[in-house]
Steps between C-alpha positions, in 0.01 A plus 500: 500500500608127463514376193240190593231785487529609113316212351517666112826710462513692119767716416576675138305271320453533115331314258553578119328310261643421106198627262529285152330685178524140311528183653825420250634861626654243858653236241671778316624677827595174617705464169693812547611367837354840656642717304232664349165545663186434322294565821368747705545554863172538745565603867214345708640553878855730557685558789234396737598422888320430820411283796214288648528442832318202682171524559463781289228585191568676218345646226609547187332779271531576171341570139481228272836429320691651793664177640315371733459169373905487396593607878252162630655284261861563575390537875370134419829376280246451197736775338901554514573818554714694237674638784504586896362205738207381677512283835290329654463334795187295596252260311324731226163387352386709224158589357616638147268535155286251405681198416844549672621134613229331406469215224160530330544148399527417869201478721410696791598218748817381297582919481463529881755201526771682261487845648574323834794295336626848342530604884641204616221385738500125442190332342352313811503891727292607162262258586392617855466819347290410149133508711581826611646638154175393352261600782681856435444489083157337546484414101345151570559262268697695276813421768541236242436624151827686327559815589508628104079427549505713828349861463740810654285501801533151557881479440545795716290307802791220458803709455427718829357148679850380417699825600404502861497154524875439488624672821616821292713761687524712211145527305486683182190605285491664202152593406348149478220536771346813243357192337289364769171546649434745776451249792785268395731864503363560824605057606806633357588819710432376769760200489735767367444688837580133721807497277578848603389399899765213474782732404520442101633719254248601242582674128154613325493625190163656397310764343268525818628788711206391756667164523841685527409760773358230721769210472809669456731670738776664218382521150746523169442714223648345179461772195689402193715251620640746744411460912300831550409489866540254785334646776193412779154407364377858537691755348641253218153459377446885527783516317402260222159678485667832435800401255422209353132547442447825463884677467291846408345519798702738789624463784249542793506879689550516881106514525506151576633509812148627620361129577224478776404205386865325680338666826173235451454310834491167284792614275742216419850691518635146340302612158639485163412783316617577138368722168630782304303759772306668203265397734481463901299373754542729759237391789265201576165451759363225554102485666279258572169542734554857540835490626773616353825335502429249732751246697342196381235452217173240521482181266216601219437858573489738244900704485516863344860493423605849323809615345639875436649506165730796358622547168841617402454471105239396234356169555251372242242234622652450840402166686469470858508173639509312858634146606438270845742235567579270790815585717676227318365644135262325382304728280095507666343774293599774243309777352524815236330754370463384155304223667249759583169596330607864549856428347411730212519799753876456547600704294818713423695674802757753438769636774362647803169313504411339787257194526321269764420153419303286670462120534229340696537139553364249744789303664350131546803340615620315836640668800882637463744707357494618132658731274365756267702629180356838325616614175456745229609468108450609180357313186719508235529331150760283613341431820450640868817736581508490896500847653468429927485126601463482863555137550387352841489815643199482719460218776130405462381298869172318510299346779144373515280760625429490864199608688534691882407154622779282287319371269521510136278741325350406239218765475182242541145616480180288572180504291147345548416313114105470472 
């Protein structure tokens, strides 16, 4: 592998930081000459190595307090690294918390100006790109108002305008886009995914494991510092879901290698599936106007999509839930049970029980190819814990319906009014 195709290299890297009980305690360590240590020591990253290749997307996983935010800002030479290196080669643009190199004093156009001057594009190529930085944000008039008086939706809006906007080969972004509205996220995915198309490198950091299974081809598990895992998509957040969730929960027994639902005619062999299995979805049919499984589906008639669920440990209050999304990922539609007025019935399953859910829905959307995602979870205190997420798994083909004659049917009737 030539060296021209690692665009991030890290290798041993450490970060310690100096923890002061008194802000006098550094002038009296300083006054010792070292000597004596009024401080104590706190590890944040150790000994962590690994490579990005070009074009490539990674995740990076993690509870909170476990480094992520460290590795991004060493990654980004924000930090200096106690020990070990980082390389880089390629124009980075990050996306880091709210607030990261910008001057709230500064205004949204005079911000836009300095972030290209801190990457070395010169003032007059920032220029042919402001209309298009601002189209992006679309805050209006506050392109002009300090950025202190900007709300964290609004700032985010810039500082992602910004970030694609400056040719980046390397993009990182650490949890910022949590912050904005569902159709800007979706504005903002799919740029990420012409970034990706071009051959960028992409480092996302976020809590999201939707957003992770979907973007990323390897994923890193950072736990304590340490580098857990550095795997594919798939079985790194299976892994994740199982240890760093939920470490109670056991390993999975051979009984999931019983999985018709892989031998589905619409099956998506490229799905990412992940979830600590104390759950599975083991089959899935799909009907609509009587038939069952069908090569292609009509636009706007009713689909009786079922799962087979079996249950390989205690879940209280499981949720079922389904997803459409264009090939390229844009999210169309997404359903669960505790949306339902019958959500009350889901109650407690224990191992051995076996359910079928069903979800009708009517699929109003143009001819072409989608994909469906299927999952099941449990609701916890601290949240959903992900048992089987089947993640694109089922190719989903529409077409207008067509009559014996070639037209489109659109079911008409005729009535006399008096």
């Amino acid at each position: 592998m030539a060296n021209d195709d690692i665009v991030i290299s890290v290798k041993n890297l450490t970060k310690t930081y100096r923890i002061f009980g008194h802000p006098g305690d550094r002038i009296k360590q300083a006054l010792t000459f070292g000597q004596k240590q009024f401080h104590k020591e706190f590890t944040a990253l150790k000994d962590v190595s690994f490579e990005i290749k070009k074009g490539e997307t990674i995740g990076i996983i993690g509870r909170n307090g476990s480094g992520k935010s460290t590795l991004l800002q060493l990654v980004c030479g924000i930090l200096k690294p106690t020990s070990g290196s980082v390389k880089v080669n390629g124009r980075i643009s990050a996306l880091l918390e709210l607030g990261a190199g910008f001057n709230p004093e500064f205004t949204g156009r005079e911000n836009v100006y300095f972030q290209g001057a801190v990457l070395g594009i010169a003032k007059e190529e920032m220029a042919l790109r402001f209309n298009d930085i601002a189209t992006f944000a679309d805050i209006g008039e506050f392109i002009d108002q300090p950025v202190r008086t900007y709300s964290s939706g609004m700032f985010v809006r810039l500082a992602f305008a910004v970030a694609i906007h400056v040719d980046p080969q390397i993009l990182v972004v650490d949890e910022a886009l949590a912050v904005g509205d569902a159709i800007f996220q979706a504005k903002c995915f799919q740029r990420i995914k012409s970034i990706q198309k071009a051959g960028g490198s992409i480092l996302l950091v976020t809590h999201v494991l939707e957003q992770v299974g979907h973007f990323c081809d390897r994923v890193l598990i950072l736990d304590t510092g340490h580098l857990l895992a550095d795997g594919n998509a798939s079985e790194t957040l299976t892994l994740y879901t199982k240890k760093a969730l939920k470490p109670e929960r056991h390993p999975m027994d051979g009984r999931a290698l019983d999985d018709p639902f892989s031998s589905h005619p619409s099956y998506n062999a490229k799905e990412t599936r992940w979830g600590d299995r104390a759950a599975v979805i083991t089959d899935v049919c799909l009907i609509q106007n009587e038939l069952t499984d069908p090569e292609v589906f009509s636009s706007g008639l009713e689909i009786e999509l079922t799962i087979k669920v079996e249950f390989r440990d205690v879940v209280n209050q499981p949720v079922y839930g389904l997803t459409i999304k264009t090939a390229d990922g844009a999210q169309l539609f997404t359903m669960n049970s505790r949306q339902s007025p019958s959500a009350s019935s889901f109650q407690t399953q224990r191992a051995g029980d076996l359910v079928r859910v069903c979800f009708r829905f009517q699929p109003f959307l143009d001819s072409g190819n989608y994909l469906i995602s299927v999952g099941v979870a449990g609701d916890t205190e601290s949240g959903l814990m992900p048992h089987d997420r089947r993640y694109d798994s089922i190719f989903l083909r529409i077409a207008h319906p067509i009559t014996s004659s070639g037209e489109i049917a659109m079911n008409p009737s005729v009535h006399i009014l008096d």
